[in-house]
DODOGU-501195 format. One record per residue: residue number from 1; residue in three letters; x, y, z of N, C-alpha, C, CB in turn. Coordinates in steps of 0.001 Angstrom, whole numbers, plus 500000, padded with zeros to 6 digits. Atoms other than C-alpha are relative to their C-alpha. Glycine has a CB too. Layout:
// DODOGU-501195
+-----+------+--------+--------+--------+--------+--------+--------+--------+--------+--------+--------+--------+--------+
: pos : code :   n_xx :   n_yy :   n_zz :  ca_xx :  ca_yy :  ca_zz :   c_xx :   c_yy :   c_zz :  cb_xx :  cb_yy :  cb_zz :
+-----+------+--------+--------+--------+--------+--------+--------+--------+--------+--------+--------+--------+--------+
: NUM :  Ala :      X :      Y :      Z :      X :      Y :      Z :      X :      Y :      Z :      X :      Y :      Z :
...
+-----+------+--------+--------+--------+--------+--------+--------+--------+--------+--------+--------+--------+--------+
END
This chain:
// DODOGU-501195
+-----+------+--------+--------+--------+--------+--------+--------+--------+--------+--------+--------+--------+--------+
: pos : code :   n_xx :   n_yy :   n_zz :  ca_xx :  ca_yy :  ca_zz :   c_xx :   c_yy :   c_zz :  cb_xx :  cb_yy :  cb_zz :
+-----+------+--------+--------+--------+--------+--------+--------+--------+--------+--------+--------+--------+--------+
:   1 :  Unk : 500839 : 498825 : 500000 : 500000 : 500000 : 500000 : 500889 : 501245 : 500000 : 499043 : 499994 : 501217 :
:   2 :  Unk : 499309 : 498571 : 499703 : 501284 : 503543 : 499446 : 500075 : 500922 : 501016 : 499664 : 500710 : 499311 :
:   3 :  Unk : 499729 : 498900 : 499122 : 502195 : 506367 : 501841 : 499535 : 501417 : 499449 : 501483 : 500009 : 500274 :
:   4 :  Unk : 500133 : 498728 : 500161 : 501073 : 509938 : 502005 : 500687 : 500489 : 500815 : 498903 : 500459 : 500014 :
:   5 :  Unk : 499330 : 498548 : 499368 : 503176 : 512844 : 502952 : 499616 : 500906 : 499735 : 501146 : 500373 : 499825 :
:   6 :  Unk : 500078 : 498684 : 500210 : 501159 : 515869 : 502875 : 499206 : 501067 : 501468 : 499128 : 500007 : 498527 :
:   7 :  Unk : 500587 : 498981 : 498863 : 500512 : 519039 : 505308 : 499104 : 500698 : 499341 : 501006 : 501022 : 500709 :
:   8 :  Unk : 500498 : 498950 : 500361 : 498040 : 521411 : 504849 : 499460 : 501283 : 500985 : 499138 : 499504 : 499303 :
:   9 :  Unk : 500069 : 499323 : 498923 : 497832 : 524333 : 506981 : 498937 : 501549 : 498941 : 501926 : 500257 : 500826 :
:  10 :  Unk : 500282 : 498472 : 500167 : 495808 : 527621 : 506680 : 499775 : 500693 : 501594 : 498475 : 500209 : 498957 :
:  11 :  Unk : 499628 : 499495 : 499188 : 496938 : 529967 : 508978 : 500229 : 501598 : 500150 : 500800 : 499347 : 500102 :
:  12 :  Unk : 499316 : 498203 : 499800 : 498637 : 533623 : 510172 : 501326 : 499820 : 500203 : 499440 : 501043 : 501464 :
:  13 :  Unk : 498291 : 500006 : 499940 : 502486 : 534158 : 509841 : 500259 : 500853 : 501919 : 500865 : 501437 : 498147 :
:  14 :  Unk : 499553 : 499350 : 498580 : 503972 : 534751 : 513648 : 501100 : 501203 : 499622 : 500797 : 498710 : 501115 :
:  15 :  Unk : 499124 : 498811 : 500184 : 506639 : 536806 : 512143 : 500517 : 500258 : 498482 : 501243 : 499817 : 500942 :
:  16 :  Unk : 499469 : 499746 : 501196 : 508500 : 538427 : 508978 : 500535 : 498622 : 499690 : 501019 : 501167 : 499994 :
:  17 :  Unk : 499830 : 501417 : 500757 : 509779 : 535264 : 506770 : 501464 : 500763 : 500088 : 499041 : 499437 : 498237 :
:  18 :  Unk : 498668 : 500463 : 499682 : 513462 : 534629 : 507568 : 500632 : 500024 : 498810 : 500099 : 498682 : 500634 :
:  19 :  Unk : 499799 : 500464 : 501041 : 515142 : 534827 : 504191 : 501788 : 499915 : 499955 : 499188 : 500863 : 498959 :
:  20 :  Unk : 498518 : 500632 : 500074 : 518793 : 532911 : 503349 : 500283 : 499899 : 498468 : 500129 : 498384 : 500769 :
:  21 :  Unk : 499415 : 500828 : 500970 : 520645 : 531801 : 500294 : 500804 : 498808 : 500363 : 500745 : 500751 : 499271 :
:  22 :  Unk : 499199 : 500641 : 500779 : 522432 : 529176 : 499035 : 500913 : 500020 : 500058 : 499975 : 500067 : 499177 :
:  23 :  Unk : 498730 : 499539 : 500313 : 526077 : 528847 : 498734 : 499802 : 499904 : 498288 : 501306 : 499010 : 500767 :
:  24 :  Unk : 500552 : 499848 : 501690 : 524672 : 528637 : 494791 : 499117 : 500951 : 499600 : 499263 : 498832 : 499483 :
:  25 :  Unk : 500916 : 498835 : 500423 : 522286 : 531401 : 495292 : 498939 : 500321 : 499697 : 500180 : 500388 : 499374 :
:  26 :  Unk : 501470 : 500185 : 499565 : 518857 : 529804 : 495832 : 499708 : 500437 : 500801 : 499521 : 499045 : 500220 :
:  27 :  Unk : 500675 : 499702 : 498906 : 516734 : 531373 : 498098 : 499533 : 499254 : 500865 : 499243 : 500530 : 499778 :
:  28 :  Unk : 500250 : 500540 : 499174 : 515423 : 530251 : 501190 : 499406 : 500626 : 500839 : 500743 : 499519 : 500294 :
:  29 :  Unk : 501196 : 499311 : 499288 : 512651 : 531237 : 503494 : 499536 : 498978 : 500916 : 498780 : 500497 : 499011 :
:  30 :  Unk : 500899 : 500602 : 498799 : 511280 : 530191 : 506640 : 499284 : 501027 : 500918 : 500917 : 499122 : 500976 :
:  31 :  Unk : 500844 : 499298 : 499334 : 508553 : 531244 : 508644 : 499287 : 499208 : 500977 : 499199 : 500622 : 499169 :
:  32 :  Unk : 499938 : 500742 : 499105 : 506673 : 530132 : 511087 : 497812 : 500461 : 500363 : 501617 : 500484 : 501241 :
:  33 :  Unk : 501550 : 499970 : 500528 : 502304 : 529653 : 510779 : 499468 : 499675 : 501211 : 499485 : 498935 : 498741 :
:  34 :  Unk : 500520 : 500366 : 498541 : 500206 : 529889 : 513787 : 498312 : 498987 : 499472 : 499644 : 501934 : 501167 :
:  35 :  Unk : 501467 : 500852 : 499787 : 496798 : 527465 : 513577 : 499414 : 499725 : 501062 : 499976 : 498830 : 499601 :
:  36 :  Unk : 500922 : 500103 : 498859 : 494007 : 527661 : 516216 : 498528 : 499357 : 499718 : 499829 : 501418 : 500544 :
:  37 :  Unk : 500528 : 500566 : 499699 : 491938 : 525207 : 517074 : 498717 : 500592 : 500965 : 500816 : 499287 : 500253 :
:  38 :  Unk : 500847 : 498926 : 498721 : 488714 : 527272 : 518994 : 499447 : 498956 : 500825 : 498524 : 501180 : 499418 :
:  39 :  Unk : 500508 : 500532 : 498532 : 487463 : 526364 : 522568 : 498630 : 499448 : 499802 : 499920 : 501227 : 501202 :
:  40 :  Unk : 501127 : 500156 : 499457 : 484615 : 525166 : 523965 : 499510 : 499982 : 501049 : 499715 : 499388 : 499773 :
:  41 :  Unk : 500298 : 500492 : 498630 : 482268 : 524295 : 526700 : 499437 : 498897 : 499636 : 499150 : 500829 : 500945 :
:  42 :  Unk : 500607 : 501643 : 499953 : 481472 : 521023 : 527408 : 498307 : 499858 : 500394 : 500944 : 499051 : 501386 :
:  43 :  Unk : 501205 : 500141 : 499566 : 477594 : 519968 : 528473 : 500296 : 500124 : 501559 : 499316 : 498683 : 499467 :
:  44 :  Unk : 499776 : 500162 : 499024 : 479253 : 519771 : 532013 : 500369 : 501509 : 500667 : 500849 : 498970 : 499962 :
:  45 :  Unk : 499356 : 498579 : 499808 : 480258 : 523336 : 532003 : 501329 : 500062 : 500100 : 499573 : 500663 : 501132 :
:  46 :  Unk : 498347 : 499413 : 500338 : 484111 : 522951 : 531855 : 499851 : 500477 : 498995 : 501270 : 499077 : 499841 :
:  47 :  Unk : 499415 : 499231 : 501358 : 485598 : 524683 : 529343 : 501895 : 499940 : 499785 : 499451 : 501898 : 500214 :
:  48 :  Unk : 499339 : 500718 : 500581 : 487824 : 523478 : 526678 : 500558 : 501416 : 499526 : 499395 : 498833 : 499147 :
:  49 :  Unk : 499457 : 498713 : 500886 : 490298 : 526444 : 525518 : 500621 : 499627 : 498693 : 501145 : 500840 : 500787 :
:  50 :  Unk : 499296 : 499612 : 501605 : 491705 : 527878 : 522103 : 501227 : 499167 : 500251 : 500458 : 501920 : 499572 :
:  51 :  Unk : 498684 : 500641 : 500214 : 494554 : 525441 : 521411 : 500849 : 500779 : 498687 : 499701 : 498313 : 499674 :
:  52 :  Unk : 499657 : 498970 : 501441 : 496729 : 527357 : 519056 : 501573 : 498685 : 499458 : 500773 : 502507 : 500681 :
:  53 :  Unk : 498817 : 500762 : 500707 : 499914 : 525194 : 517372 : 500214 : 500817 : 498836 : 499702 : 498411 : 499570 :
:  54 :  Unk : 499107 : 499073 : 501432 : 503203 : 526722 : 515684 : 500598 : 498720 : 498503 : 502060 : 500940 : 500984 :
:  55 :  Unk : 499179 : 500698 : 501073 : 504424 : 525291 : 512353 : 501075 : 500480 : 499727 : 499474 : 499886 : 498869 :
:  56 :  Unk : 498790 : 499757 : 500255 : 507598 : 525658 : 511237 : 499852 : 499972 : 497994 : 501056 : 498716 : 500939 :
:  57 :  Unk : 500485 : 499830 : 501186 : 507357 : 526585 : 507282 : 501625 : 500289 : 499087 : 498737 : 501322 : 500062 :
:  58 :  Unk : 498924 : 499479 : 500587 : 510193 : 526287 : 504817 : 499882 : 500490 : 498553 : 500948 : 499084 : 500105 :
:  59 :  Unk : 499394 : 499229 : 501331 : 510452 : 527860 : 501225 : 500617 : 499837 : 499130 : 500527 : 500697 : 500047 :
:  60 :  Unk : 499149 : 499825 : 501206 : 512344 : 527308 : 498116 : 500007 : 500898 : 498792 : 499971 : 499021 : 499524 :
:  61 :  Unk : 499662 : 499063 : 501192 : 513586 : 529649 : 495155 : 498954 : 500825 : 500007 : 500181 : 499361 : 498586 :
:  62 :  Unk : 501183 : 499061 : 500283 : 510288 : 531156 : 493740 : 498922 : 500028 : 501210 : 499243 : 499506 : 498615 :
:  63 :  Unk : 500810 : 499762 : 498638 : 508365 : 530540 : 496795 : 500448 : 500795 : 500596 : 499845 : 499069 : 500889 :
:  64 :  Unk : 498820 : 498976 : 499408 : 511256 : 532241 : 498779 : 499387 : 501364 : 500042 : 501447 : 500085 : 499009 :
:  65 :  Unk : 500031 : 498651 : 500608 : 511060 : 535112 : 496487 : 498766 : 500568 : 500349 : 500174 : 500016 : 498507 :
:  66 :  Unk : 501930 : 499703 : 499728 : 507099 : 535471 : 496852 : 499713 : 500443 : 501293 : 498906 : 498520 : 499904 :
:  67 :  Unk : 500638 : 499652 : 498639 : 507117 : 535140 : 500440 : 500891 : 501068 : 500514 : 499900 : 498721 : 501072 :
:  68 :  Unk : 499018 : 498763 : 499114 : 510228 : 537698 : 501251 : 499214 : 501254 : 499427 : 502042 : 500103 : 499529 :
:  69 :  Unk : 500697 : 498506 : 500466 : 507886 : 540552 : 498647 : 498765 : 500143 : 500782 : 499552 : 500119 : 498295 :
:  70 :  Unk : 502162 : 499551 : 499990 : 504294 : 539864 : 499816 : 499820 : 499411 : 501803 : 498394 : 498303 : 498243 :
:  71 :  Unk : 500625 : 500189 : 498552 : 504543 : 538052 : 503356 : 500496 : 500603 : 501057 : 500001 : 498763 : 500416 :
:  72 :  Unk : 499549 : 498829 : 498659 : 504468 : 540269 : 506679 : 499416 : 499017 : 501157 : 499015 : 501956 : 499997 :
:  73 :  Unk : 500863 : 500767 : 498726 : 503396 : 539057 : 510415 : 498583 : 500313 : 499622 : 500341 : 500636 : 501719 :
:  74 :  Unk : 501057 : 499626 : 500235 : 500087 : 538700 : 510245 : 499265 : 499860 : 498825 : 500072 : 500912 : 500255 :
:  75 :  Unk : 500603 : 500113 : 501312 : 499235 : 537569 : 507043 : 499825 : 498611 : 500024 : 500816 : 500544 : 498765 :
:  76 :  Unk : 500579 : 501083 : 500138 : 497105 : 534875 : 506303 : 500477 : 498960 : 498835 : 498761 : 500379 : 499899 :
:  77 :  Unk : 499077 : 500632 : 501243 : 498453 : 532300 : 504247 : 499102 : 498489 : 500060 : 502128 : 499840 : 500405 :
:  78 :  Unk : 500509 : 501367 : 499931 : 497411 : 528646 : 503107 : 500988 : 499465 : 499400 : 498677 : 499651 : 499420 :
:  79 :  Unk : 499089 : 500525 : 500448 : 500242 : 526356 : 502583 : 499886 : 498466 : 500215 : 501045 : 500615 : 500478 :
:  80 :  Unk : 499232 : 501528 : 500245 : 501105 : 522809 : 501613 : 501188 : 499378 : 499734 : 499647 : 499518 : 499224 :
:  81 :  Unk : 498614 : 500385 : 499924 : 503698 : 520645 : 501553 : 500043 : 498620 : 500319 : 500775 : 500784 : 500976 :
:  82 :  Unk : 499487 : 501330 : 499393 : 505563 : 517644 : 502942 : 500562 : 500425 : 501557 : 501344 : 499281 : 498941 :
:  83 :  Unk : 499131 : 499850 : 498598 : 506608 : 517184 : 506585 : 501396 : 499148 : 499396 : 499096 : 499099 : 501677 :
:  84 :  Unk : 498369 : 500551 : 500530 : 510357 : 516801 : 506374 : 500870 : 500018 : 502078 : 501118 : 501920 : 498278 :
:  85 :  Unk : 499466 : 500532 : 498200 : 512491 : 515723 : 510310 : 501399 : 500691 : 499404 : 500087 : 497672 : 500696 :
:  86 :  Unk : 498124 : 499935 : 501157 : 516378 : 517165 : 509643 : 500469 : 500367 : 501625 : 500502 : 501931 : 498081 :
:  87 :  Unk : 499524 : 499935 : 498878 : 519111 : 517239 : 512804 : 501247 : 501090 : 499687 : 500320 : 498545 : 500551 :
:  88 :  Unk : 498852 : 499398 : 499838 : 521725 : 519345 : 513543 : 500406 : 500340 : 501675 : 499877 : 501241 : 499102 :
:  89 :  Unk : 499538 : 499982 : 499057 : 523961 : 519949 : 516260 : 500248 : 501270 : 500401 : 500823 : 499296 : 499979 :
:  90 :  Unk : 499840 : 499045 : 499776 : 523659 : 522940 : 518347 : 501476 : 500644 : 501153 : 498734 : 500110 : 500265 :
:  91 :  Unk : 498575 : 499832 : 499668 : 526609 : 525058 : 519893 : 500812 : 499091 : 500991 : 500098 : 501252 : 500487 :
:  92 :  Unk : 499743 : 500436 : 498951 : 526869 : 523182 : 522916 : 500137 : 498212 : 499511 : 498854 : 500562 : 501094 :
:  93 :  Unk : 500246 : 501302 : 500415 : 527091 : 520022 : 520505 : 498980 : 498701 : 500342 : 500987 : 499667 : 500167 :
:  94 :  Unk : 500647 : 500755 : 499744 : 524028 : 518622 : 521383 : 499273 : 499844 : 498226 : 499220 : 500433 : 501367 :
:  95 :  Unk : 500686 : 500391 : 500963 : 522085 : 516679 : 518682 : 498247 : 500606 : 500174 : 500259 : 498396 : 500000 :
:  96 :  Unk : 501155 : 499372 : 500038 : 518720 : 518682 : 518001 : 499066 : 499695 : 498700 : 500332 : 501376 : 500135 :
:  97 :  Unk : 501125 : 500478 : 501337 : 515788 : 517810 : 515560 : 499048 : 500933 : 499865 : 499111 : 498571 : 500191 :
:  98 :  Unk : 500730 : 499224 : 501107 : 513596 : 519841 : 513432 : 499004 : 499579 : 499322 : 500702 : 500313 : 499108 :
:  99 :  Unk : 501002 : 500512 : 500979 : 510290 : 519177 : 511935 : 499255 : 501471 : 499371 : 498808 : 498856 : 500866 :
: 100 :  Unk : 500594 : 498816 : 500611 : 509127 : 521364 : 509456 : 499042 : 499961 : 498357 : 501328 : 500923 : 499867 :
: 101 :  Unk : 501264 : 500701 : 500880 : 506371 : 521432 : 506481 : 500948 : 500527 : 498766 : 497995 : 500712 : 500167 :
: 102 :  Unk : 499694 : 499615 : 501068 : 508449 : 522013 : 503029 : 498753 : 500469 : 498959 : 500789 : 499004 : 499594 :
: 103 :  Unk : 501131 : 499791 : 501133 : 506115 : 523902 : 500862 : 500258 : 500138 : 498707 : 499285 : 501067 : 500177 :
: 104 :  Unk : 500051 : 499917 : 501743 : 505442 : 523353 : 497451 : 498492 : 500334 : 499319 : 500481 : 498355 : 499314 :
: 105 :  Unk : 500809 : 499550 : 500834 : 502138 : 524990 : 496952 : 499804 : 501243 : 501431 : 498667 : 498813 : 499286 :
: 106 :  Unk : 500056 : 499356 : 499062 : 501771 : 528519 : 498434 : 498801 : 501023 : 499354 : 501418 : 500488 : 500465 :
: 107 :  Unk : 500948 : 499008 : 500563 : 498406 : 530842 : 498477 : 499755 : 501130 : 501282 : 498482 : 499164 : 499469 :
: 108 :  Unk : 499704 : 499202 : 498671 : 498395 : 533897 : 500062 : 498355 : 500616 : 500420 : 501340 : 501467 : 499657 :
: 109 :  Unk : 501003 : 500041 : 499744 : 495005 : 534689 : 501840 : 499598 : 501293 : 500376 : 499850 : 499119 : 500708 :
: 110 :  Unk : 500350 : 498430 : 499591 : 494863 : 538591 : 502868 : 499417 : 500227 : 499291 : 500819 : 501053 : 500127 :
: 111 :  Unk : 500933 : 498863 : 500972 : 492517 : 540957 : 501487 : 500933 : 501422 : 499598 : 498427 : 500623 : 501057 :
: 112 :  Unk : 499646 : 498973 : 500601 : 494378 : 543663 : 499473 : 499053 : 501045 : 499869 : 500426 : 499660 : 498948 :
: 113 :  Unk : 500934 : 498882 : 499543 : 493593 : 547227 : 500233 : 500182 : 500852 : 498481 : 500588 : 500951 : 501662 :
: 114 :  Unk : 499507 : 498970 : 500993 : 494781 : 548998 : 496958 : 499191 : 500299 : 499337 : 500943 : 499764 : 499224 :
: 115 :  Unk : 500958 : 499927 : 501093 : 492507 : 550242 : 494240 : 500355 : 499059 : 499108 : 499901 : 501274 : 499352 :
: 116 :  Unk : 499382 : 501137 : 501320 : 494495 : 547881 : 491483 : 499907 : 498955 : 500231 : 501359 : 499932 : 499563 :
: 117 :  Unk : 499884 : 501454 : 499741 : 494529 : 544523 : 493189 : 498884 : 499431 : 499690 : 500321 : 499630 : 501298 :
: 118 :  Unk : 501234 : 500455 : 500259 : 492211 : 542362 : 491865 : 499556 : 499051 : 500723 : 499874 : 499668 : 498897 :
: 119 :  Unk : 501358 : 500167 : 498460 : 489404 : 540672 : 493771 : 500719 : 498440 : 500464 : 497486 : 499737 : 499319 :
: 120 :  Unk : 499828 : 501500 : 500106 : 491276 : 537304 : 493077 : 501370 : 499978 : 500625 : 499905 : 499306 : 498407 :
: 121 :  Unk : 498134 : 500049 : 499569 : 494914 : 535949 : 495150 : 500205 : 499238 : 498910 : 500726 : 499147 : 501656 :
: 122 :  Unk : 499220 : 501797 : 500346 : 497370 : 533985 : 493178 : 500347 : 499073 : 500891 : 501377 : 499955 : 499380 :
: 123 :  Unk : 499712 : 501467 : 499580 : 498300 : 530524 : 493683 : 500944 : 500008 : 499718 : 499413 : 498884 : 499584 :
: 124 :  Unk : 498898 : 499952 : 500394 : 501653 : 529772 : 493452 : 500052 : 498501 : 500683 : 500921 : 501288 : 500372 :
: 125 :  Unk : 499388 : 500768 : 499791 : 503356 : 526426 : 493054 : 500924 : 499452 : 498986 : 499328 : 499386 : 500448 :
: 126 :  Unk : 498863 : 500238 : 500725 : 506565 : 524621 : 492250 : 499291 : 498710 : 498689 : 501392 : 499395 : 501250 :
: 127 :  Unk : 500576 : 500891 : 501115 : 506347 : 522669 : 488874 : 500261 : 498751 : 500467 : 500586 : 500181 : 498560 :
: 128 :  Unk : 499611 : 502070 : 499141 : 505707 : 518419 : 489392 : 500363 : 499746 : 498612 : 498224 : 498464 : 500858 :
: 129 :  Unk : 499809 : 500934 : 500865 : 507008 : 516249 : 487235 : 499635 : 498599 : 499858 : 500934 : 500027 : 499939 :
: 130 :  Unk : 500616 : 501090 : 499985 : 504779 : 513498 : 486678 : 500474 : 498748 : 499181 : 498864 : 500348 : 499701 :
: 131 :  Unk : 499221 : 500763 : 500854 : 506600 : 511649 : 483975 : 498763 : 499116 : 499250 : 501219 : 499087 : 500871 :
: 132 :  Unk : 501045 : 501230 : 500921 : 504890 : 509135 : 481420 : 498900 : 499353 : 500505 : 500711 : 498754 : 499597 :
: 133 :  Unk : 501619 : 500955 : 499199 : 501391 : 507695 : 482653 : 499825 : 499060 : 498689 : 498007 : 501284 : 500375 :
: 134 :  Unk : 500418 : 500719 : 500905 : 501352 : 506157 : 479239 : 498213 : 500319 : 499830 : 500490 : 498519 : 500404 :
: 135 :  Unk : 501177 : 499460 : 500210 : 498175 : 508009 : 478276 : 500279 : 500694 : 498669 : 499515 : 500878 : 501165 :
: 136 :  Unk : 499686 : 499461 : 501193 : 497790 : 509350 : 474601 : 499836 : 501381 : 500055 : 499289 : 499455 : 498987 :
: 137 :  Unk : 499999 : 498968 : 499581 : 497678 : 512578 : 475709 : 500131 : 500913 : 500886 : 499619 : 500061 : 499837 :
+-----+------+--------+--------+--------+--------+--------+--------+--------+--------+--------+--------+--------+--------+
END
């Protein structure tokens, strides 16, 4: 049976998008997507609070680019991706792990105030390569 790897988050950016290169001169972007879960009350009268959870959001090239012009704190975003795990060792040489959603489809969700913007967001995503399905078309 096959596996799925996909996130899908729609959310609000906690802060400005982080932007890096490459030692080749790809861009790189991370940010970081808040999602809230709203409260309740139970039939018993407790009450169940707002659970909020951070994502960790990474970026490549044209995404990058997109999110260092157009994304600010506070901006609503809907992103997909893959969860990706990666380690590194921090100063004190401890081994530290990382989970974070690689996006490869990014839509940005604010309402534009300008007179020119039109009523519609783009969509932005990286090209797939599906290869041969053996289909005549």
């Amino acid at each position: 049976m096959a596996s799925l790897n996909q996130a899908t988050l729609i959310g609000y950016v906690g802060d400005a998008p982080k932007i890096n290169q490459t030692k080749t001169g790809r861009k790189v972007a991370s940010l970081s997507v808040a999602t809230t879960e709203k409260g309740f009350t139970k039939q018993d009268g407790s009450v169940i609070p707002d659970r909020t959870e951070w994502h960790n959001v990474i970026l490549w090239g044209k995404l990058a680019e997109i999110a260092e012009k157009y994304i600010r704190k506070g901006s609503m975003v809907f992103v997909q991706g893959k969860m990706r795990t990666r380690s590194y060792d921090d100063a004190q040489g401890v081994k530290k792990y990382i989970t974070e959603i690689e996006c490869d489809t990014l839509q940005l969700l604010d309402h534009r105030t300008d007179a020119t913007a039109s009523n519609q967001q783009p969509q932005y995503s990286q090209p797939q390569n599906f290869g041969d399905d053996g289909l005549p078309f």
